[in-house]
C-alpha positions in Angstrom: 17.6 7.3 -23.8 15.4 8.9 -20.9 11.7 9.9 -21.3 12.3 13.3 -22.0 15.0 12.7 -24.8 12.4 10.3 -26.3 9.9 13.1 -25.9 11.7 15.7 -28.0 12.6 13.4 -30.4 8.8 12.9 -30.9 8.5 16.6 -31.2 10.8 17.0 -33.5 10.1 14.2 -35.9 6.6 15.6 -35.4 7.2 19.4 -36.5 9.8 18.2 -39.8 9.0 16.5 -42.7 10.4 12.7 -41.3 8.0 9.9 -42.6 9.9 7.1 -40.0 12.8 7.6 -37.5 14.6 4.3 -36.2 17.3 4.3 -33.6 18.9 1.5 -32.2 21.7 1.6 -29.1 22.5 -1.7 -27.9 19.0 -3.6 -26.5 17.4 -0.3 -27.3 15.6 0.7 -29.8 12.9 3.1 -31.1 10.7 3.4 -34.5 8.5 6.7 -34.7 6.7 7.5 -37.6 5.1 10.8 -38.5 2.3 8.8 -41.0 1.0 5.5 -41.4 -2.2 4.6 -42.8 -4.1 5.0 -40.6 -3.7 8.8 -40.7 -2.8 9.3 -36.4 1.2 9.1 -35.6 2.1 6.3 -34.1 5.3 5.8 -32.0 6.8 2.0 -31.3 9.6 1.3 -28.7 11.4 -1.9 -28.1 13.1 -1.8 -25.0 14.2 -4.6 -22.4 11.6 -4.9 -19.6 12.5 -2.7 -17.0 13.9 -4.2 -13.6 11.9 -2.4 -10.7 9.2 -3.6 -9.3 5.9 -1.9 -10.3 4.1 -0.2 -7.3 0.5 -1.8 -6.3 -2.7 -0.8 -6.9 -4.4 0.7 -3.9 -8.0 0.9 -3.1 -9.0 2.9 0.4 -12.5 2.9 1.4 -13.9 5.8 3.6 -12.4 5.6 7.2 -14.1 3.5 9.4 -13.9 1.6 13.1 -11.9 -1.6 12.9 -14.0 -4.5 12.3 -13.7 -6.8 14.6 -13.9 -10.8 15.0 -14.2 -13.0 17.7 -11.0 -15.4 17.5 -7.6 -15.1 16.4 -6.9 -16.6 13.0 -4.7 -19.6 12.1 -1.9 -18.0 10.8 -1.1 -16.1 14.0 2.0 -17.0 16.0 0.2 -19.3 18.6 0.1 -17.7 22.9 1.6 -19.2 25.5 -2.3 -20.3 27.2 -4.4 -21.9 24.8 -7.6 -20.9 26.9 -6.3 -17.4 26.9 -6.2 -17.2 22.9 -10.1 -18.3 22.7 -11.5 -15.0 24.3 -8.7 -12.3 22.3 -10.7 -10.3 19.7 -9.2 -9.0 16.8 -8.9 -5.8 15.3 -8.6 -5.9 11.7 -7.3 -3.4 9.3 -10.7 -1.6 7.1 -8.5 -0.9 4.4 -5.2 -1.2 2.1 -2.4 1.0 3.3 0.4 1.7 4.8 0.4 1.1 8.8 1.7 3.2 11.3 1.8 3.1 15.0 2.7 6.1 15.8 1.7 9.9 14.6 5.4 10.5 13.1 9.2 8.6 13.6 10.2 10.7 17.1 6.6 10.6 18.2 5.3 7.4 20.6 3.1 4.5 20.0 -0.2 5.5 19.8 -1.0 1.8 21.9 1.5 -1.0 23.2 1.1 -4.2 24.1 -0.3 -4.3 27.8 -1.8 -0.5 27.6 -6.0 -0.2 28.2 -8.1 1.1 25.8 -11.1 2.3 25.2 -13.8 2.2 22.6 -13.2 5.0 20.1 -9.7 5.6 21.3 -6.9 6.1 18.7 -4.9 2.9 18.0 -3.0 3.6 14.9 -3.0 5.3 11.3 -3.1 3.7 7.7 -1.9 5.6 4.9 -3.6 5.3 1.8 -2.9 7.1 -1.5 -1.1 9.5 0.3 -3.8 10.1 3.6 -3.6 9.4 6.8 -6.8 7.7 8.4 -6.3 7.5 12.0 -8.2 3.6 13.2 -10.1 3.8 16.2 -10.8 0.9 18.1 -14.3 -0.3 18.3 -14.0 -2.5 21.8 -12.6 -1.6 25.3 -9.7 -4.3 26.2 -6.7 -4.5 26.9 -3.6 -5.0 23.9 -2.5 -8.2 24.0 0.1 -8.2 21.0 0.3 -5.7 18.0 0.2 -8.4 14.8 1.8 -5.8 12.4 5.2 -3.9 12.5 5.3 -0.6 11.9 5.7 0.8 8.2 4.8 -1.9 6.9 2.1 -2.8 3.8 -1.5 -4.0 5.4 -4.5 -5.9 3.5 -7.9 -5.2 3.9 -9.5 -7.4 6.9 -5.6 -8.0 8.2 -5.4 -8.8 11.7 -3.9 -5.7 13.5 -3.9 -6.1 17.4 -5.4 -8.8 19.7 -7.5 -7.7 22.7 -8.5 -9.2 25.9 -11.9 -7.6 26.3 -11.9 -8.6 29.9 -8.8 -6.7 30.3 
C-alpha cells in the first residue's frame, strides 16, 4: 500500500460507520480505528522499516566571508615541502551545504589551483536548503589545492581551499 491508498482508506473508514479496520499483506499491516477512548481517531501502522537512507538535517546560517585559520589541519593530505605547508591559510566552509565550484555543470571553475585571488573575490557556492550562497574569499593569495570535490556534502568549519598568502 502507498501513502495515498492508506489515505483514502482513512477517509473512508472516517466518513462510514467502521469502529476498527485491520489489513494485513505479507509484513504489512494497518489497524485504523474510527473510536477509542480517548474520543480523537487514532490510526496504527506496522510496517517493516523502510530501506533508504533518511536525508540530513540542515542548518545554514546567513552568508558570510570564509573564516579563515592560520594552518592546515591534520587530516589533510600532507604537501610535498613541509616549510611550505606552515604559511598556507585555510578557507573554511561558514556553513552546511552542498559545494559547488562552479556557477552550473557546462560553466568553469569559479577558482583552480594555481589561479590569484583577491579579497572579496568569488571562490565557490554552497547550497543550502535549496539556496545558493556564493563564498567569497576573505585573504588575497594564491590557491594552493581545493580540499573538496565538487557536489559534494560540506560541514560547517570544513576546510575548503589552501592559500599561499604570499602568492
Amino acid at each position: 500500500m502507498n501513502n495515498k491508498e492508506i489515505q483514502e482508506l482513512i477517509n473512508l473508514v472516517s466518513k462510514s460507520n467502521v469502529a476498527e479496520v485491520k489489513i494485513k499483506d505479507g509484513e504489512f499491516s494497518i489497524l485504523i480505528r474510527s473510536k477509542d477512548f480517548f474520543t480523537a481517531k487514532s490510526v496504527v501502522v506496522n510496517a517493516p522499516a523502510p530501506q533508504y537512507q533518511a536525508p540530513q538535517a540542515v542548518l545554514a546560517e546567513a552568508p558570510k566571508p570564509a573564516s579563515l585559520t592560520a594552518s592546515p589541519t591534520a587530516a589533510q593530505a600532507p604537501l610535498a615541502d613541509a616549510s611550505a605547508a606552515s604559511n598556507l591559510v585555510e578557507i573554511k566552509s561558514p556553513m552546511v551545504g552542498t559545494f559547488y565550484r562552479s556557477a552550473g555543470p557546462d560553466k568553469a571553475a569559479f577558482v583552480q589551483v594555481g589561479d590569484s585571488i583577491g579579497k572579496g573575490q568569488q571562490i565557490c557556492i554552497i547550497e543550502a536548503m535549496k539556496l545558493f550562497n556564493e563564498i567569497e574569499s576573505d585573504i588575497k593569495g594564491k590557491i594552493m589545492k581545493v580540499l573538496v570535490d565538487d557536489a559534494t556534502p560540506v560541514e560547517y568549519d570544513q576546510p575548503l581551499f589552501l592559500v599561499d598568502p604570499q602568492g
